[in-house]
VEXNUTOR-846414 format. One record per residue (C-alpha): residue in three letters; x, y, z. Coordinates in steps of 0.02 Angstrom, whole numbers, plus 50000, padded with zeros to 5 digits. Example, Ala and Ser with C-alpha at 12.3 -4.5 7.8 and 13.67 -1.06 7.14 Angstrom:
<atoms>
ala506154977550390ser506844994750357
</atoms>
This chain:
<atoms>
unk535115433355719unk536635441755681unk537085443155522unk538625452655433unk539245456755273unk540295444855162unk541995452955115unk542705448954946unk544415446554909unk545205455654756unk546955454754681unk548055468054765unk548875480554647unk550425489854673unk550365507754673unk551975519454716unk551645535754814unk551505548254699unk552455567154737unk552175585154681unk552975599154759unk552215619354736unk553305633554775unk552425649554859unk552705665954777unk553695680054877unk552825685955021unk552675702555071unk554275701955192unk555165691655060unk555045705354929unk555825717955034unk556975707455148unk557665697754994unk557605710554846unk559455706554834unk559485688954805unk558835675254675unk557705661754748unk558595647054797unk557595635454702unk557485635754509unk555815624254436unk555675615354259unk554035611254266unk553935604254083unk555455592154138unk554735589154296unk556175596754412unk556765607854523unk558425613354551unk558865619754731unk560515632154746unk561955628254828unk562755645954785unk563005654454637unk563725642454540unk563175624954612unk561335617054620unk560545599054662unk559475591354554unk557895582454584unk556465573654484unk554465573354532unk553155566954479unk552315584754455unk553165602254481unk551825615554510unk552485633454493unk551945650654599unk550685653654457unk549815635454454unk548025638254501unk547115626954624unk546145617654502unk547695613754413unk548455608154558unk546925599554609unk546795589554418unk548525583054458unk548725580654642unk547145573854700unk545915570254562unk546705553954500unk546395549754698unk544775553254715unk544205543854553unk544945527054622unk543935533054813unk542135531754695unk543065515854599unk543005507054794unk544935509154824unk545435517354993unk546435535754965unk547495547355043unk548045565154999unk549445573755116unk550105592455126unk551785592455199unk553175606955224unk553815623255328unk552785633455402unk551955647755309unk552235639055149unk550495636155084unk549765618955148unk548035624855224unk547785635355066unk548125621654956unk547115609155055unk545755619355150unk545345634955065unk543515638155045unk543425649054928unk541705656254954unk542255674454901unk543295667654749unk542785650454681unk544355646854605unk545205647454756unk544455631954816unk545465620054893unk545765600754874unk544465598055034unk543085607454913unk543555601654765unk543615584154799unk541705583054889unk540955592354734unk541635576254626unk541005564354740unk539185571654793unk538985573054561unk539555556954560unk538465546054695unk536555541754677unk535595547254833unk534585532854820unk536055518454812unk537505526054899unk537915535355065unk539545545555134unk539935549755316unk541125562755351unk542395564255504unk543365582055529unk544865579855666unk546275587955739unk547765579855800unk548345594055938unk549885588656057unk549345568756028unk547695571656080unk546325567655938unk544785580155935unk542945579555823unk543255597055750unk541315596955723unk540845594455898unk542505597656031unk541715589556159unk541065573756063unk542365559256107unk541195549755977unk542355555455821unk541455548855664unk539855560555606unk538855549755490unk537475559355382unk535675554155345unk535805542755186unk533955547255133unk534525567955170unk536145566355116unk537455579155124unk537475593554991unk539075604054963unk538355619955034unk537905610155197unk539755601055189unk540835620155170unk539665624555335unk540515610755412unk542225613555356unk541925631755436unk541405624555576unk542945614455591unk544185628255551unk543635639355681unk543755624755802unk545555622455738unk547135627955832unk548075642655758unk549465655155820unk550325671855765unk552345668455742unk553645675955654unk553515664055513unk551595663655493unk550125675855581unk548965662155570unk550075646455587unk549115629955615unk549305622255779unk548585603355745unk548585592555609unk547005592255502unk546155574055460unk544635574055334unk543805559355333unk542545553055202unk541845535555195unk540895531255037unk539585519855013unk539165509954841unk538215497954780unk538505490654615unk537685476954500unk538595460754534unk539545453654387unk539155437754314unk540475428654379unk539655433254560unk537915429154545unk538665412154470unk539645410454631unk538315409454738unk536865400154612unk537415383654717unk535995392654835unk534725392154722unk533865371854696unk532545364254573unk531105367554685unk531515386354740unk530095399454686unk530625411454562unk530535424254712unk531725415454786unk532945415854625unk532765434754619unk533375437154789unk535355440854763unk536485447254907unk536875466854864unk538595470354782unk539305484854908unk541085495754882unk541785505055031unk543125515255041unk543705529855122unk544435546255057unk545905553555181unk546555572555164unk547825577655283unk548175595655317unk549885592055418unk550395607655542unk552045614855471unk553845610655536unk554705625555616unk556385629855692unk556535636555872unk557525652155850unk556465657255673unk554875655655716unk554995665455906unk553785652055990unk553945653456181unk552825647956331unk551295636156263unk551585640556080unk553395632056109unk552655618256168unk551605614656041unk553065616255912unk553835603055997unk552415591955994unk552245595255794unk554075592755782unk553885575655856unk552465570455759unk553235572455599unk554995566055659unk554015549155681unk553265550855507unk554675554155433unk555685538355504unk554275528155462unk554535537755282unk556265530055294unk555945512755333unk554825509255240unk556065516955087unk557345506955122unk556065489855134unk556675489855332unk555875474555434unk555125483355571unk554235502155535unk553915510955720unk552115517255670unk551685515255854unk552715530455893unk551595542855877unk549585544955838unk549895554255656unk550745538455602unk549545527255675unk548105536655588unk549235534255410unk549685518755432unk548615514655276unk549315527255177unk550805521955197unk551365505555162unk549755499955172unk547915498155040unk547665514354997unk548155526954842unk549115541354942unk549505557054834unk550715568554945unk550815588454875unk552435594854972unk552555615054985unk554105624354992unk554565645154997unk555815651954869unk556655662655022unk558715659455030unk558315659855217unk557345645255238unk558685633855122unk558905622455259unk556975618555282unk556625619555088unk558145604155059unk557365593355222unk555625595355140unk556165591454960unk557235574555049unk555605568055119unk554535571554969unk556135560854900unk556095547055017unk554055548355009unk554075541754829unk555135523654861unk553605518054973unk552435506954875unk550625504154922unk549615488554870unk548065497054807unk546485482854855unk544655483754810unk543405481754943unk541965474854888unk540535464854987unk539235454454996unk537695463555108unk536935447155151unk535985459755314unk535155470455180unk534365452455098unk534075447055273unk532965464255277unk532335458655113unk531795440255153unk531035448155316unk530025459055203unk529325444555109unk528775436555262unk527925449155311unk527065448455139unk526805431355173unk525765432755333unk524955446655266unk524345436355131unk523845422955252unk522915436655347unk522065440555190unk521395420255148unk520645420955346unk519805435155304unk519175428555122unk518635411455199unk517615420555323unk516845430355181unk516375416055100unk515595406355238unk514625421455261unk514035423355066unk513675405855093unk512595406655216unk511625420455179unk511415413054991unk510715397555060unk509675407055197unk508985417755041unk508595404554926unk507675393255071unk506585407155103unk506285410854906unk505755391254900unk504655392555028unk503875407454971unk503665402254788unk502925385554871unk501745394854961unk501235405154815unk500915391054728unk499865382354812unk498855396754873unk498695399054670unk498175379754661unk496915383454812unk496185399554732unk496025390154561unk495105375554634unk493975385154732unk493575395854560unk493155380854469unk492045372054589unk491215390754603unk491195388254416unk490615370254398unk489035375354539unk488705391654428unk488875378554269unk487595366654339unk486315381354394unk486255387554204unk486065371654134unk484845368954246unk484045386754192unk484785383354001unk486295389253914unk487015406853908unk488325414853812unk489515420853972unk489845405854010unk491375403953865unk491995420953921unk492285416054115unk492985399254062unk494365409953944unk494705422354093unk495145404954203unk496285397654050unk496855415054052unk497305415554228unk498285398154217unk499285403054107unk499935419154220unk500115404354361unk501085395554243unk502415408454192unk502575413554366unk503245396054423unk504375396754258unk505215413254315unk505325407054478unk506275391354431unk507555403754347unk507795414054465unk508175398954597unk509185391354436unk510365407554425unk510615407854636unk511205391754609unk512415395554483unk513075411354609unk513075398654727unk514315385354607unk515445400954575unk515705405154752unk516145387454767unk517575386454648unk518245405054696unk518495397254872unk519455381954797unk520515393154697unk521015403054844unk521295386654931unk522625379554798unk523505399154814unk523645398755012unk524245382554979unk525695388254868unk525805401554970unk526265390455112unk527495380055008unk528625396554957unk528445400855141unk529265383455161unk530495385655039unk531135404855112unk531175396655284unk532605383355240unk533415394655104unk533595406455284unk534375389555354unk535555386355212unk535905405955223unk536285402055434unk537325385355385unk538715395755268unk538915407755378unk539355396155517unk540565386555397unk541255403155354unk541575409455519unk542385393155557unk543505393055427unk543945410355454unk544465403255634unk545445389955557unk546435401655450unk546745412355595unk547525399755685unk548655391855544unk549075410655514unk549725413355697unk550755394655699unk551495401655521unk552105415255605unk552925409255761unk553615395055655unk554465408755547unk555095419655694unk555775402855793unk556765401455601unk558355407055553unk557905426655441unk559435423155356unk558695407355263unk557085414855220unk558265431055165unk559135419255051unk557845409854984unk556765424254924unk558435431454831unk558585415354762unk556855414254687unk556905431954617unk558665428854533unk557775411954440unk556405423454389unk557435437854317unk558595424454210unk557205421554081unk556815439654042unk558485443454024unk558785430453914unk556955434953824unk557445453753792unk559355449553728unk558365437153596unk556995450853545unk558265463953528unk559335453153410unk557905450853303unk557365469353293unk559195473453231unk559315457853103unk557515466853039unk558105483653058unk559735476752947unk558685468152815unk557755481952775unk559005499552762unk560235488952664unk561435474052736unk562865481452615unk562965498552679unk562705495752880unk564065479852862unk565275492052778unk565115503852945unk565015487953056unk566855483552992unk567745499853044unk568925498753174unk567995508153278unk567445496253408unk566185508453475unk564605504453374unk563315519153425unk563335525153221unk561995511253163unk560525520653086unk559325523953256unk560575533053345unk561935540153246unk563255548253336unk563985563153268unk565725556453235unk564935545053105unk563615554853045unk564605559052895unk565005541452839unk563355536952847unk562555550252747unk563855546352618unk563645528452596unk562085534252535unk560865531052716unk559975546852688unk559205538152551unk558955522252645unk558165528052760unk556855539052667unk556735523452585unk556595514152732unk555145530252789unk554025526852649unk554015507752633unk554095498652792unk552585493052877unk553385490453061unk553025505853136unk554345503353274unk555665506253126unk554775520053059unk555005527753207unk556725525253228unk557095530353065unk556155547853060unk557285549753223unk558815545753111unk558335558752995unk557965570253124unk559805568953198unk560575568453018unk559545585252965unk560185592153134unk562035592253092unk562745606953026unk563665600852859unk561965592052800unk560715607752867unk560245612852677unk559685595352628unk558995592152808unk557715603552794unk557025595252621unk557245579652700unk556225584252875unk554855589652760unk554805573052670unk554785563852829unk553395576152898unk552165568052731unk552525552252748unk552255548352924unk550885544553023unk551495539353192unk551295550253328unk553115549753413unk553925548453249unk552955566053198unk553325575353360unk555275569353337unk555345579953154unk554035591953210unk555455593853372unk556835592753226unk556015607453141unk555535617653298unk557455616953321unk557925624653150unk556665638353148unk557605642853282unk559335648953178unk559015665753109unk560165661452958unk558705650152897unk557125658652869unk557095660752707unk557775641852671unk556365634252783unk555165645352705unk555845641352514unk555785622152565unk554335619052632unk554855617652818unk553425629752882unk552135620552765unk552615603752820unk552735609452999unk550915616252974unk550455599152902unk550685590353041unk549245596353150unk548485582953076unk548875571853190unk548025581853320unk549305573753468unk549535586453609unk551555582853604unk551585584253424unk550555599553422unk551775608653577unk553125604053458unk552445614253309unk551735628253416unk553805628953477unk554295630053302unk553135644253261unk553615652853419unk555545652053385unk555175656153211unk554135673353239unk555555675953393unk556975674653254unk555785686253126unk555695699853257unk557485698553283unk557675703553107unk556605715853081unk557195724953249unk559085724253150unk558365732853006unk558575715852898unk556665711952852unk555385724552795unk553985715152712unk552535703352790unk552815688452907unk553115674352810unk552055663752935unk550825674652885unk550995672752694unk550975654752722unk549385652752823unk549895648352984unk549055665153055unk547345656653074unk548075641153137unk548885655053296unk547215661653310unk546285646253332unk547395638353456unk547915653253547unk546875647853704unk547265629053694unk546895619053858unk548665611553839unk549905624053941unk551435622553840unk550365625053681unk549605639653719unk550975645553798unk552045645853623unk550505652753524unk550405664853656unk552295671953636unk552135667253452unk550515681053430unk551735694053520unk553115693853404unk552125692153273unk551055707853311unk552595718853363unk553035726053180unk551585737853114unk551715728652952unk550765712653006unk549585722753125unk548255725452972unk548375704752932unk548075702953119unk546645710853147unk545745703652988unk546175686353058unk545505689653225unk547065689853334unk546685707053410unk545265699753534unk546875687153591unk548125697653616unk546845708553704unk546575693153827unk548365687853838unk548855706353914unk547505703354034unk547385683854072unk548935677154030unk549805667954166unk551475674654149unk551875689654190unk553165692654036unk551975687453908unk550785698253979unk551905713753976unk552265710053807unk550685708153747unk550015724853820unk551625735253766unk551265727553589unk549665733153591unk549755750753647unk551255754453526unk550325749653366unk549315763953293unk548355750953197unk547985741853366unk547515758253470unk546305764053314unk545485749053311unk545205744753513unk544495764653517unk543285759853369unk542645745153476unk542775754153615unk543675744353704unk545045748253849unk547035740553856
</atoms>
């Protein structure tokens, strides 16, 4: 019998494509072939952009989802390229990560590197397996891996060249460990096809396809076991009630290392080597007009062009959760091929996926198990054959054994009766011969030996009644041990019964669901020829229809929610004041309190909103006005008539908020103002440094990079000073605290944090004056690490030039002995 898992059908979620693009640092030819120019790409990481140079005075624009720098390390660009991917592969969803871009630019070592000399060069292929083998149970779940090259549209096992049989599944009792799994990816990689050009000495030759299939079985939910109780009925065994068809997730995890795109005339290939550029160039030509179609929503998507986009035709378009890293050079040489790979990282993130679930029923594996409990079954019949026969035998031999003890005991006893008769007629003879000769005195004695000897007869028979008593009761026991087995053979029979037609019921459903599953292949395939015999047009116009009657209600729904958030907002900073602006002749209205433009800043401030909205700060309960009106402030403080009450008025927002967005708007509001050299002293005499200090509190990693700014622009603007001769005494972020606060967060996880704290520590420790404070507080051990670990290479010259200029610095690194 053939029997095969149950699929279960889950809700299908949509999921857009998500895009990152690294840039390469200079190259060894770069440095001294380009010393002359810039790179033509600028990145904003924090922004998430990259700008790409036209010339010297003109640059495109273009958003990401993540912009990775030359000095992003692999596990960063692992966390946020392909980790988020490979948590939804051990969730049961299928996923896909992609390295695309020019030659030489970095995909293998993104994707592929091993890292066995340096462990934090690992790559994504690494990276990702360690996750998933600390993540599985050895005992539950299995993986198979699949290694393959795609070389001039033939596919190859990597693992074994001259297996056509592609997929390489492991052991599921054995496993697969990581040491055995970077073996294989060794294995692979010196299988792989490679070349020497111009561009790259060891330029890949094939594409690169990882493939891991997990495995995973998972505790079915109660809504599942209820969906199948109609199997269970009043007379089932409670065996049968515990058997449950196994919950199983499969998915598969996808990394493509693509070969890189190359022009002709750059990269020098000639003879075979040109031939496989060709073939590459064709490969991705068809992946990137299936890119295209399926960005602009087009009908038909040719992903029978080529094999590449037949093997991602799930990624693409299709179930899975594809994460694409795109790789680029900073070389003004390459523009060209930098701008085509940015436009299909561009086009890459308008395809939407619908992410689905695979989850099954394993109705084989409780076929295995039923099969199992048959086997129990007859085992335990076995097992009554073999108890009746003991029984029989007991039996037997009891009955054999107490015959022969009867017939014994009856011979005994009359051979006693025999011997006693015979002694009492030899008695009554030797009786009548002394009476006859007159009376004696031994004649008492040998009658009390005879009484004497009766009464040893007599006990004799007694213990021999007992004993035949006591075989009888063995014999009663056996008895009853032989009925009891009976009535358990018998309900051993009955749940044999039972499992039998719960197997038929199991046969039955599977029959009706094959059927149906027929049925609904048929009605699909008459759907569709209906639909292409029809008019597109129609459809076209009746699926715009629908989705303009479903768009009329939430516009309508957001118009109504939005009037009622201003007639609240109005109730509450003062109807008077806000109807007074509302009248001007002004017709544009942008100067209501959440976003006042600069033109009517002024009037608002002096129709007295400052105080409305403090007022507005410390009263209201709606936190969505709270908000807006710590932005207000924010804005207002911001402008330069109303800077000396701004600051007082920052700090009072800064205590009375608790919101996390409305404390990183004045904590950005501050951060801005620290950075005017004309107000040190005023943010200092205020309280802007205390409350900016305060609102750590909130412990939010955006409102913390805000105040870690603010300290950074304010040390910048203190250095400034004292380098012009205009400041002499200590730091006043020193004298009010925020030293330790540097310290502690100096080596924060969060980049742009420690980043600030990093630069902040520099300027801080550049005048001799603060060096003794410094080294009381601890920050000598970090500046110490920033000249040596910092990622930038500015910081890190700043740091050690700091550090070997301060005489208080040098004395105390030779006391510890240690080495800048």
């Amino acid at each position: 019998m053939n029997i095969r898992q149950s699929v279960i059908t889950t809700p299908k979620i949509p999921g857009r494509v998500r895009v990152a693009v690294r840039l390469r640092p200079r190259n060894t030819e770069e440095l001294v072939a380009d010393s002359d120019f810039a790179d033509c790409v600028e990145l904003q990481s924090e922004l998430k952009r990259l700008k790409l140079r036209k010339n010297n005075w003109d640059s495109d624009t273009y958003e990401f989802d993540e912009v990775l720098t030359e000095f992003a390390s692999q596990k960063r660009v692992y966390e946020v390229v392909a980790k988020p991917v490979v948590e939804s592969v051990l969730e049961g969803y299928n996923g896909t990560i992609m390295a695309y871009g020019q030659t030489g630019t970095g995909k293998t070592f993104t994707l592929g590197r091993l890292g066995e000399e340096d462990t934090a060069a690992r790559g994504i292929m690494v990276r990702s397996m360690e996750d998933i083998l600390s993540d599985i149970s050895p005992e539950n779940d299995s993986i198979s891996v699949s290694y393959l090259q795609l070389y001039m549209e033939t596919i190859q096992d990597l693992l074994v060249p001259g297996n056509d049989n592609i997929a390489i599944v492991e052991d599921p009792k054995t496993g697969i460990d990581q040491r055995s799994f970077v073996d294989l990816l060794r294995l692979g990689e010196a299988h792989r096809f490679a070349a020497n050009t111009k561009l790259n000495t060891e330029s890949s030759r094939s594409h690169a396809i990882l493939m891991v299939h997990v495995r995973r079985s998972v505790k079915p939910r109660h809504e599942r076991e209820a969906s199948i109780s109609s199997l269970d009925n009043g007379t089932s065994s409670p065996l049968v009630k515990s058997l449950r068809p196994p919950l199983v997730r499969k998915s598969k995890l996808v990394v493509v290392d693509l070969a890189g795109s190359e022009r002709i005339d750059k990269s020098g290939s000639e003879g075979h080597t040109l031939e496989e550029a060709k073939s590459i160039n064709l490969s991705l030509s068809a992946l990137g007009k299936c890119i295209n179609a399926l960005a602009e929503n087009s009908p038909h998507v040719p992903f029978r062009d080529s094999k590449l986009t037949r093997l991602l035709r799930d990624s693409f378009g299709g179930t899975a959760r594809t994460s694409l890293v795109i790789t680029i050079g900073p070389s003004p040489r390459h523009r060209g091929e930098t701008a085509s790979t940015i436009m299909f990282g561009q086009r890459a993130m308008k395809v939407e996926n619908m992410v689905r679930l695979k989850e099954e029923f394993d109705y084989k594996s409780m076929c295995r198990r039923l099969e199992i409990e048959l086997d129990k079954l007859d085992e335990l019949e076995r097992i009554k054959v073999e108890a009746q026969n003991r029984v029989s035998e007991a039996e037997q031999s009891y009955s054999t054994a107490l015959e022969n003890e009867r017939f014994k005991y009856q011979k005994d006893y009359l051979e006693s009766i025999k011997k006693l008769e015979e002694q009492w007629m030899m008695k009554q003879q030797l009786h009548g011969n002394l009476k006859s000769e007159g009376p004696t005195s031994s004649v008492s004695e040998e009658v009390s030996e005879v009484k004497a000897l009766l009464q040893k007869e007599v006990l004799a028979r007694k213990s021999a009644e007992e004993e035949v008593k006591n075989l009888r009761n063995q014999l009663a026991q056996l008895k009853r041990a032989e009925a009891t087995g009976s009535t358990e053979i018998l309900k051993l029979h009955k749940m044999l019964e039972d499992e039998t037609s719960q197997k038929g019921r199991l046969e039955e459903e599977i029959a009706m669901l094959r059927s149906q599953l027929l049925q609904l292949s048929l009605d699909a395939d008459e759907t569709r020829r209906s639909l292409e015999r029809s008019e597109p047009g129609k459809v076209s116009n009746g699926l715009e229809s629908f989705m303009s009657q479903a768009r009329r209600p939430q516009v309508r729904d957001s118009g109504n929610g939005q009037k009622a958030y201003i007639a609240k907002l109005f109730e509450q900073v003062g109807l008077q004041k806000i109807l007074s602006l509302l009248e001007s002749e002004d017709a544009d209205h942008s100067y209501l309190p959440h976003n006042p433009a600069e033109a009517n800043q002024q009037r608002i401030v002096e129709a007295g909103g400052l105080s409305s909205l403090l007022m507005l700060l410390r009263n209201s309960e709606d936190e969505t006005i709270r908000r807006v009106a710590a932005g207000a402030l924010a804005n207002l403080a911001m402008n330069a008539y109303n800077v000396s009450r701004g600051i007082t008025l920052l700090s009072m927002a800064a205590t009375n908020a608790e919101d996390p967005q409305t404390l990183r708007m004045v904590a950005g509001a501050i951060a801005n103002l620290c950075g005017n050299d004309k107000l040190q002293a005023k943010l200092r005499s205020e309280g802007g440094i205390r409350a900016l200090l305060g609102m750590v509190r909130c412990g939010h990693p955006d409102v913390l990079a805000q105040v870690a700014r603010g300290i950074a622009n304010f040390a910048k603007c203190e250095s400034r000073a004292y380098t012009q001769g205009n400041k002499s005494g200590r730091s006043l972020l020193i004298e009010d605290g925020a030293l330790s606060w540097i310290v502690k967060n100096a080596n924060n996880e969060a980049s742009p944090i420690r980043r600030h704290i990093e630069l902040a520590l520099c300027h801080i420790a550049q005048h001799e004056v603060n060096a003794k404070d410094m080294v009381n507080e601890g920050a000598l051990w970090e500046l110490v690490r920033i000249s040596r670990d910092c990622s930038r290479e500015d910081i890190r010259s700043l740091a050690h030039r700091t550090l070997t200029s301060s005489a208080t610095f040098l004395t105390e690194l030779r006391r510890l002995r240690i080495e800048c």
